[in-house]
Backbone bond lengths (Angstrom), bond angles and torsions (degrees), N, CA, C in turn:
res aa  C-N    CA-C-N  psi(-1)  N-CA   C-N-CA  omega(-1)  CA-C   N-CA-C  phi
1 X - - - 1.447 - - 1.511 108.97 -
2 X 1.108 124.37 138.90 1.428 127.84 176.60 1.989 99.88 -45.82
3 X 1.345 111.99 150.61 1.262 157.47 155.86 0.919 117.97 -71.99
4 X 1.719 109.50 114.03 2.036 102.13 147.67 1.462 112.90 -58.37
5 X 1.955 100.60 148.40 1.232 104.03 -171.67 1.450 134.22 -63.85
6 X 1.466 105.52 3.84 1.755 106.84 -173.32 1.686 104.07 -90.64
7 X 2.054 106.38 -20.61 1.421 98.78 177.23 1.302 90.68 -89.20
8 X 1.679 159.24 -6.37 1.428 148.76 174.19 1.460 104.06 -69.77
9 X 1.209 120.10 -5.19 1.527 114.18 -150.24 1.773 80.31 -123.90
10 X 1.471 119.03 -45.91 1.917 105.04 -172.95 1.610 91.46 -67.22
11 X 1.945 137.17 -35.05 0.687 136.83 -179.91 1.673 133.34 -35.75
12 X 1.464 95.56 -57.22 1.326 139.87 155.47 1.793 108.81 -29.86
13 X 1.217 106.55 -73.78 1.424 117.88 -177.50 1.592 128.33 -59.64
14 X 1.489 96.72 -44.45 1.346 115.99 -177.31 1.870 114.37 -67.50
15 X 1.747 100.46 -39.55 1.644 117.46 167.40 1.596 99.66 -58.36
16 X 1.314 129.78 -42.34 2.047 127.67 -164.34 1.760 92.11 -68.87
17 X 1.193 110.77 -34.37 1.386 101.11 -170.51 1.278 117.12 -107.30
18 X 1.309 142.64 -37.19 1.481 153.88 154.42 1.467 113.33 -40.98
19 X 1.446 103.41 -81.27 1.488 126.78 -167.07 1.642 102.89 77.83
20 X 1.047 105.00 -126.69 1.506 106.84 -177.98 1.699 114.18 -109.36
21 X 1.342 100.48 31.38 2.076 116.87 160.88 1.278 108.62 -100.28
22 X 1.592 101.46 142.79 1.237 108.48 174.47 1.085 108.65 -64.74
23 X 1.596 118.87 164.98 1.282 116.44 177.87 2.052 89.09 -148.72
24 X 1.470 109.72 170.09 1.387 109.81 -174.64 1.796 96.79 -101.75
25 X 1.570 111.75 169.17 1.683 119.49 156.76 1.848 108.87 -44.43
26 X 1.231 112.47 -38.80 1.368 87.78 -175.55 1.399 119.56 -111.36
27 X 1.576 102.27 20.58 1.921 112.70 156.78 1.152 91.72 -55.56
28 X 1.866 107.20 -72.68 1.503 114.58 -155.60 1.218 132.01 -58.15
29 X 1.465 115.54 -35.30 1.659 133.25 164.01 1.655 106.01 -46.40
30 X 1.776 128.18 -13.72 1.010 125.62 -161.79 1.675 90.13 -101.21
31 X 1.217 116.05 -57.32 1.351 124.21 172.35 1.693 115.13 -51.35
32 X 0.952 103.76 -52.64 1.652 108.37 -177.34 1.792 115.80 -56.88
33 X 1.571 95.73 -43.39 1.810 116.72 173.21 2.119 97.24 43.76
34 X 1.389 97.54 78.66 1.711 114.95 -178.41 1.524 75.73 -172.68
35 X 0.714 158.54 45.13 1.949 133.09 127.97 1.464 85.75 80.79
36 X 1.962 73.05 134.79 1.718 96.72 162.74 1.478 126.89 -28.19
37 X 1.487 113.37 -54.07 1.464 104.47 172.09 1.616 135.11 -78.53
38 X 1.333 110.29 7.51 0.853 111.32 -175.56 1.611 114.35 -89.38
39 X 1.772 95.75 -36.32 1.449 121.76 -161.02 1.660 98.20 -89.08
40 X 1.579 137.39 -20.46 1.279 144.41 133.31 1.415 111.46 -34.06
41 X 1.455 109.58 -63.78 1.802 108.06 -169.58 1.706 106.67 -57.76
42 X 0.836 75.12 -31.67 1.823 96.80 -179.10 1.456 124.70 -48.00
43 X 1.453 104.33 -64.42 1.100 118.31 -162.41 1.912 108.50 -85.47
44 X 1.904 95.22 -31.15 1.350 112.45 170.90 1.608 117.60 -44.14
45 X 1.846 101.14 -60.60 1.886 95.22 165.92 1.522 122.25 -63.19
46 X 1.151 117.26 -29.02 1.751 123.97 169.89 1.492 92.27 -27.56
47 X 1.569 105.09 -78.16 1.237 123.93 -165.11 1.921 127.10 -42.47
48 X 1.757 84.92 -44.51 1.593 90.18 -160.03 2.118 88.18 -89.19
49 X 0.754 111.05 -11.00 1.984 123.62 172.44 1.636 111.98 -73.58
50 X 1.460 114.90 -11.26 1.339 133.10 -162.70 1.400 132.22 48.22
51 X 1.576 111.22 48.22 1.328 112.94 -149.45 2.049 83.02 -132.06
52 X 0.917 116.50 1.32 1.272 125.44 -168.32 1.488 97.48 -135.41
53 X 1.469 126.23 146.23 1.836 149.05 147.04 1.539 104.73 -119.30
54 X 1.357 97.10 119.96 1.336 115.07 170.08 1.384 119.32 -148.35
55 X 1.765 102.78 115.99 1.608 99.64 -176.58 1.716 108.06 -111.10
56 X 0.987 130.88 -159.90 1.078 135.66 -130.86 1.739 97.52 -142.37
57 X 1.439 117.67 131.75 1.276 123.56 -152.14 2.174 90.40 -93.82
58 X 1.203 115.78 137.82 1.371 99.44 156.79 1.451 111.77 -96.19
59 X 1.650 107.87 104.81 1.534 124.44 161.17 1.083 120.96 -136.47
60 X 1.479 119.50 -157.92 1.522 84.23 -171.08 2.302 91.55 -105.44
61 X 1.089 109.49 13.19 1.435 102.49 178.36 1.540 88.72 -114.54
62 X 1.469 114.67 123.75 1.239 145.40 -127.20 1.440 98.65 -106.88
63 X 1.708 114.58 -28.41 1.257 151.71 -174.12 1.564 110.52 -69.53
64 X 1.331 111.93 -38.86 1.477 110.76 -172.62 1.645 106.37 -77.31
65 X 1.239 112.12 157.61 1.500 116.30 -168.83 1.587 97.72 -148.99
66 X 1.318 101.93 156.57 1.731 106.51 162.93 1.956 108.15 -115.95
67 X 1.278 125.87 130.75 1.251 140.64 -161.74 1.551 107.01 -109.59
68 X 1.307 108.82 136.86 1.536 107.13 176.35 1.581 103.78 -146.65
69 X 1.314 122.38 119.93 1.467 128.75 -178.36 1.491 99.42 -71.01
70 X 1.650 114.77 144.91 1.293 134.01 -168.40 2.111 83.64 -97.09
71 X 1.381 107.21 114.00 1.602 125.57 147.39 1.175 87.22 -11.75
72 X 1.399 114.98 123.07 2.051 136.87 152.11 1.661 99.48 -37.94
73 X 1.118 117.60 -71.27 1.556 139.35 -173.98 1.903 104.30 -38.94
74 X 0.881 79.99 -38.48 2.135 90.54 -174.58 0.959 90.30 -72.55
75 X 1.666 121.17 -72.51 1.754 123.05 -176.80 1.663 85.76 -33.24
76 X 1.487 131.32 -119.41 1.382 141.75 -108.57 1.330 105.90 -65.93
77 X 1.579 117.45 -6.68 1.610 111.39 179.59 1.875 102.42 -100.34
78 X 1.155 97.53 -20.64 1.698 95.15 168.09 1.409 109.51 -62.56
79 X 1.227 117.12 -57.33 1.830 125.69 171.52 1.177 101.56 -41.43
80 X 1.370 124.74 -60.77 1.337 122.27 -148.87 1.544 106.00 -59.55
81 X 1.459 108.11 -45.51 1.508 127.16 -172.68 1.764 99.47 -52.60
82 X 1.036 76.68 -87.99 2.077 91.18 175.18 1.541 121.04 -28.69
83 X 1.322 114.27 -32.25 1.519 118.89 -177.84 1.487 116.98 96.68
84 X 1.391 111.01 33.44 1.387 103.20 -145.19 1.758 143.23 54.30
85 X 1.465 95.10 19.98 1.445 103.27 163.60 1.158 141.73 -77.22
86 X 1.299 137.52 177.91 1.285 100.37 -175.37 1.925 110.57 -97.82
87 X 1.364 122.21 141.53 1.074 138.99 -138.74 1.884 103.57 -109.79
88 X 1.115 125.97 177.38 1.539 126.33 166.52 1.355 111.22 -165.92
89 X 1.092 110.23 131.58 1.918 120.96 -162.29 1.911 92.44 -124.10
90 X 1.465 101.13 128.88 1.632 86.92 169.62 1.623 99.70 -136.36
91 X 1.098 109.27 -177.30 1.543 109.69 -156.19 1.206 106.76 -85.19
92 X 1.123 137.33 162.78 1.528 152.62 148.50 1.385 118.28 -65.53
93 X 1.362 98.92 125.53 1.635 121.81 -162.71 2.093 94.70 -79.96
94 X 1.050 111.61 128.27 1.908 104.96 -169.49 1.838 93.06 -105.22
């Protein structure tokens, strides 16, 4: 589903430097530079907006995750389809 523009804009940043590599919570907290919680809250709507994949590390801190930005191109044809509704992208099983 489309984004307010301040998550189009961490969106934005995180794609110049990522692209389509994973990156961890505290890549992005580096890029984002607003504090751990901010760059969590952050990345959390990424996620639940479907513009973000993030799974879940097996360690024993339960907290760590691996992050992968959803292709720009996927976003705007998912919108397009939907009508601007809100949309859900899930990952590909390898």
């Amino acid at each position: 589903e489309p984004v307010p523009k301040y998550l189009f804009r961490i969106y934005c940043s995180l794609w110049q430097e990522f692209e389509d590599h994973e990156f961890s919570n505290e890549e992005a907290e580096k890029i984002v530079g607003r504090g751990d919680r901010y760059s969590n809250q952050s990345l959390h709507y990424l996620k639940k907006s479907g513009w973000l994949i993030s799974k879940g590390l097996k360690t024993e801190d339960k907290r760590k995750h691996v992050n992968k930005l959803v292709d720009p191109m996927t976003i705007i044809r998912k919108i397009g389809e939907a009508g601007g509704k809100s949309i859900v992208i899930t990952s590909k099983k390898k």
